[in-house]
C-alpha positions as CSV (number, residue, x, y, z in Angstrom):
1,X,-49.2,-16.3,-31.5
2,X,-49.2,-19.0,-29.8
3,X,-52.7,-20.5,-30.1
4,X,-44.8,-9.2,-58.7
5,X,-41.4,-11.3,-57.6
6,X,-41.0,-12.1,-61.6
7,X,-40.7,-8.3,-62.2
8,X,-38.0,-7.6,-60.0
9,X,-36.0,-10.9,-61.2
10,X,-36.6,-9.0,-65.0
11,X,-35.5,-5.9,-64.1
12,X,-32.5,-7.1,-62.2
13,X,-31.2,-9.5,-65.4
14,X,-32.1,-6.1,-67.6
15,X,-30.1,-4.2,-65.4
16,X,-27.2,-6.9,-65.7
17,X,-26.9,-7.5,-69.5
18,X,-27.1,-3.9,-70.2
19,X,-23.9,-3.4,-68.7
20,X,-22.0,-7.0,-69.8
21,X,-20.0,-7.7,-72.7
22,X,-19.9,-3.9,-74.2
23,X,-18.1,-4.3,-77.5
24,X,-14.6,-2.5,-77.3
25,X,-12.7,-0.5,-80.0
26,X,-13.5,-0.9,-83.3
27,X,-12.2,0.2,-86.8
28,X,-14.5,2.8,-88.8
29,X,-14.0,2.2,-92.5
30,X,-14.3,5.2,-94.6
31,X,-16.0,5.2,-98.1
32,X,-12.9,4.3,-100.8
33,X,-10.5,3.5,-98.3
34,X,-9.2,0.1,-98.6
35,X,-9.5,-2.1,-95.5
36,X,-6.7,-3.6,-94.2
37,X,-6.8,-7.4,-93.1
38,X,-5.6,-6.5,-89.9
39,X,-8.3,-4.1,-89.2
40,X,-11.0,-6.5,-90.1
41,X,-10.1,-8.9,-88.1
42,X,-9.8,-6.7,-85.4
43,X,-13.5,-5.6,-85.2
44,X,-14.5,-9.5,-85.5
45,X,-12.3,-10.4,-82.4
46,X,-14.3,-7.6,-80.6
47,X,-17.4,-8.5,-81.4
48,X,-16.5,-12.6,-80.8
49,X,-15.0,-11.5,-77.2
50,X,-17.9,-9.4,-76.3
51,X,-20.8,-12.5,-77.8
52,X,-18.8,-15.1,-75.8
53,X,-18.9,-12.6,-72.4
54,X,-22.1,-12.0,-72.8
55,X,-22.8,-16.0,-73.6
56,X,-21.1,-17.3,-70.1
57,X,-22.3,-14.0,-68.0
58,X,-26.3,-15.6,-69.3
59,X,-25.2,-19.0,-68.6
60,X,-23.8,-18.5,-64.7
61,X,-27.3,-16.8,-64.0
62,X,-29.4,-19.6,-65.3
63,X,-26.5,-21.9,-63.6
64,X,-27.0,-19.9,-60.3
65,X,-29.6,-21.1,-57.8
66,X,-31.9,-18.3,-56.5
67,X,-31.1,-17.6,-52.5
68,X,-33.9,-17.6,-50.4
69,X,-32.6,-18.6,-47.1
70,X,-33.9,-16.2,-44.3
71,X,-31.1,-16.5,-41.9
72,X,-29.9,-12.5,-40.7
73,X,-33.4,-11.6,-42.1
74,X,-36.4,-9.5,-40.7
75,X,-39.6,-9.7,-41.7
76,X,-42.8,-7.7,-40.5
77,X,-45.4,-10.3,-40.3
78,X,-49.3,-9.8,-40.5
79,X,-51.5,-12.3,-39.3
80,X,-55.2,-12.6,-39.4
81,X,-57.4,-15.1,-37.1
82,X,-60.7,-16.7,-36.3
83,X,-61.6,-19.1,-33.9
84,X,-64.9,-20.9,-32.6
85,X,-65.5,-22.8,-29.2
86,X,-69.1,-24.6,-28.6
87,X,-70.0,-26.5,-25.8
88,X,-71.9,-26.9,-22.4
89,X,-70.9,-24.7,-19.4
90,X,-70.4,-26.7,-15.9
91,X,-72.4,-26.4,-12.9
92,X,-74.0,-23.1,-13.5
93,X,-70.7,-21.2,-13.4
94,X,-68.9,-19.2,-15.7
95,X,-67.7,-20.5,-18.6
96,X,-64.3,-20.1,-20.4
97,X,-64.3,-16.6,-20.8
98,X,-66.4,-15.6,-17.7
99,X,-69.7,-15.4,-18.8
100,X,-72.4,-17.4,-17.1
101,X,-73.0,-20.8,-18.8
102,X,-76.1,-21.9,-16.6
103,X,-76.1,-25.8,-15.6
104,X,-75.3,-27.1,-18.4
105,X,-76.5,-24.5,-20.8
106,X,-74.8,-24.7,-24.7
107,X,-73.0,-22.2,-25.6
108,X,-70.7,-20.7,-28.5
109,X,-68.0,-17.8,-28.5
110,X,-66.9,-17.1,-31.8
111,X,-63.7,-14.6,-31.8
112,X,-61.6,-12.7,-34.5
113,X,-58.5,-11.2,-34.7
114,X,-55.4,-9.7,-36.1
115,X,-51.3,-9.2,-35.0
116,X,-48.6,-7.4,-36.5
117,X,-45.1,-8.6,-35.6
118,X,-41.7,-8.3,-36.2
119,X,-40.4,-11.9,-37.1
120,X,-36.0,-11.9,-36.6
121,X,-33.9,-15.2,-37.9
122,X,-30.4,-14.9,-36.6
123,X,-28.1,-17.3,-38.3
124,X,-27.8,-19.2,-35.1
125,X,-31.8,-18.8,-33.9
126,X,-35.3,-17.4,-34.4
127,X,-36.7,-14.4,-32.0
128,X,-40.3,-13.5,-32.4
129,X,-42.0,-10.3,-30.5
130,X,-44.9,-8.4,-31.1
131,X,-44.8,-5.2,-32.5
132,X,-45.6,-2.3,-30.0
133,X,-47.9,-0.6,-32.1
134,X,-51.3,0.8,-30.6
135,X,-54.1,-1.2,-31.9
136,X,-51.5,-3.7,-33.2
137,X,-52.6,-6.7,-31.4
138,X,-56.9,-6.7,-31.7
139,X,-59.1,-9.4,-30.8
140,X,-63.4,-9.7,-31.1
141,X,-65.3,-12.2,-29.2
142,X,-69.1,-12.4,-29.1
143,X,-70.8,-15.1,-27.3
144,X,-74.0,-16.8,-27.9
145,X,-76.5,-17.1,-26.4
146,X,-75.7,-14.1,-24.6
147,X,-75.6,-12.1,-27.6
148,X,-72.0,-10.1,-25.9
149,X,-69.9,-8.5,-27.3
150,X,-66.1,-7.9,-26.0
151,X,-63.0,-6.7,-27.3
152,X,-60.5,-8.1,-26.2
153,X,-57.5,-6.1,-28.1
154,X,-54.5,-4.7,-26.0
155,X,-51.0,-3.7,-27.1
156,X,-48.7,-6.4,-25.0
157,X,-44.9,-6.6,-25.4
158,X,-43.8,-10.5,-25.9
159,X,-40.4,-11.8,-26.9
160,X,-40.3,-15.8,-27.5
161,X,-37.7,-17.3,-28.1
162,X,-37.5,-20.3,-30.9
163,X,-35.3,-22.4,-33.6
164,X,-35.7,-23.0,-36.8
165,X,-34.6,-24.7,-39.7
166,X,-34.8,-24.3,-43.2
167,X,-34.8,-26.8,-46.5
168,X,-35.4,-25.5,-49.6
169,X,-39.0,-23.2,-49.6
170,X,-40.0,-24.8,-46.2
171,X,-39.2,-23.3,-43.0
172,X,-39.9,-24.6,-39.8
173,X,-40.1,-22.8,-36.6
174,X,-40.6,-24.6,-33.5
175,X,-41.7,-22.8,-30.0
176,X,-40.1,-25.0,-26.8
177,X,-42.7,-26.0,-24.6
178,X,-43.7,-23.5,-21.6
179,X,-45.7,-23.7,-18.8
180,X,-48.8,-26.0,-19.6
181,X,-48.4,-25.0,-22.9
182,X,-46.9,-28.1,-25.4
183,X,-44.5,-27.5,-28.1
184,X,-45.6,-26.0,-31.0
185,X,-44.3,-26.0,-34.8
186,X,-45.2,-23.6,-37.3
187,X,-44.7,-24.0,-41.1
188,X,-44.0,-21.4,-42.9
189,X,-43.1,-21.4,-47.1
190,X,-40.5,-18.7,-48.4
191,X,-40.2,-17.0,-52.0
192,X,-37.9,-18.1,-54.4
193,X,-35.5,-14.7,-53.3
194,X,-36.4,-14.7,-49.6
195,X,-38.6,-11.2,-49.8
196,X,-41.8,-13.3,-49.0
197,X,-42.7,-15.5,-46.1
198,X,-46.3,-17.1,-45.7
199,X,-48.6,-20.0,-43.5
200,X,-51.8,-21.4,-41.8
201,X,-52.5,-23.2,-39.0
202,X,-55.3,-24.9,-38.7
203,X,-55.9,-26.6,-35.4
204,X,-59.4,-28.4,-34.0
205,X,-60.6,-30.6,-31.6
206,X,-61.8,-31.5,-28.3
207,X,-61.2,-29.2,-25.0
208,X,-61.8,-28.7,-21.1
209,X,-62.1,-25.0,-20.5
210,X,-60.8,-23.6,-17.4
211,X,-64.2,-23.9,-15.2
212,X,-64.7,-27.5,-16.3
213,X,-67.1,-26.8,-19.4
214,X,-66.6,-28.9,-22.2
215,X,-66.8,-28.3,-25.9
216,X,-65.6,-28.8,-29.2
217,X,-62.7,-25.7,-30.7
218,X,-61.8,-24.7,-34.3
219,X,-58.4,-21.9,-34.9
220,X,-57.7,-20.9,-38.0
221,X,-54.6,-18.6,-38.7
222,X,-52.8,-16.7,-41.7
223,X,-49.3,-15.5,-41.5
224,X,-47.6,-13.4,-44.1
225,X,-44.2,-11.3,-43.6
226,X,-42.2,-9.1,-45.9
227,X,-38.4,-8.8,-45.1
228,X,-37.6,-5.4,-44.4
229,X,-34.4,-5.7,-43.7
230,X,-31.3,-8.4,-43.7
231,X,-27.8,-8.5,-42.6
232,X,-26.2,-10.8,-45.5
């Protein structure tokens, strides 16, 4: 983590109109009966008081600003993930991810991946942890030019706690800093009714591994949740 909407917004205004302004009683005028004035005029004030309901119940939902704030909202959130180190090992020894890098030796590990998680905003906060799903959290690495092959894929348990803060369709999420690891923000965009929530990052540039090799890194992630639940 660390490193069809307009068919629902029809059918809800269908499902609205069909049941605003019904026209109420009305006089049925027989064949050769005379009608009276006052019955007349009585069908045209039901019909007027049923047009002008129906004319302010259209213009409060065109008035009405769509909510899309994600506050008391879950979301189960997919993410999908690539990422590409190249560089030279140091001094014969392992590289980054423990294989042997040979004196200087270039090498590139090129890794995939994927996470399903469970994304909660509190109205005073943001919790993330990762689903606990077998298989959930999966992970491919193959490094050149040792031609291996690992998976690295494992099923871990991790609540991290954040805040966020939202304005308009933009959301931003921001991860306190922890250990050696910096702060970190991550900007996400919501629907217009808050039942969508999607992102990248894309991050690049120069790194020290952890056995002194040096190299260049790309990451590349996509995040996409669906609100499965919400307590407003």
């Amino acid at each position: 983590m660390k490193k069809t909407i307009f068919l629902v917004a029809a059918i809800s205004l269908g499902s609205t109109l069909s049941f605003a302004g019904e026209v109420g009683s009305t006089t049925t005028f027989a064949s050769g009966t005379p009608a009276l004035a006052s019955e007349v005029n009585g069908n045209f004030t039901a019909l007027i008081s049923a047009i002008n309901d129906n004319a302010t119940r259209i213009a409060a939902l065109e008035a009405a600003a769509p909510d899309n704030s994600v506050a008391g909202s879950t979301y189960q959130v997919h993410t999908i993930n690539s990422s590409v180190a190249a560089g030279s090992g140091a001094n014969g020894g392992p590289n980054n991810n423990g294989y042997e890098s040979g004196g200087g030796n270039d090498f590139v590990n090129i890794s995939v991946g994927s996470l399903a998680s469970v994304f909660v905003f509190a109205a005073d906060g943001f919790s993330f942890s990762d689903t606990v799903e077998a298989g959930a959290d999966q992970e491919f690495e193959v490094n050149v030019p040792f031609n291996k092959f690992t998976d690295f894929s494992d099923n871990p348990l991790e609540n991290v706690s954040a805040t966020y803060s939202q304005t308009g369709s933009s959301i931003t999420v921001t991860f306190p800093a922890e250990g050696q690891d910096p702060e970190e923000v991550l900007q996400l965009t919501v629907s217009e009714d808050g039942s969508l929530i999607f992102g990248a990052v894309v991050e690049k540039g120069s790194e020290t591994f952890n056995d002194g090799s040096a190299g260049e890194t790309s990451f590349v992630e996509m995040f996409i949740g669906v609100r499965t639940a919400t307590s407003q």
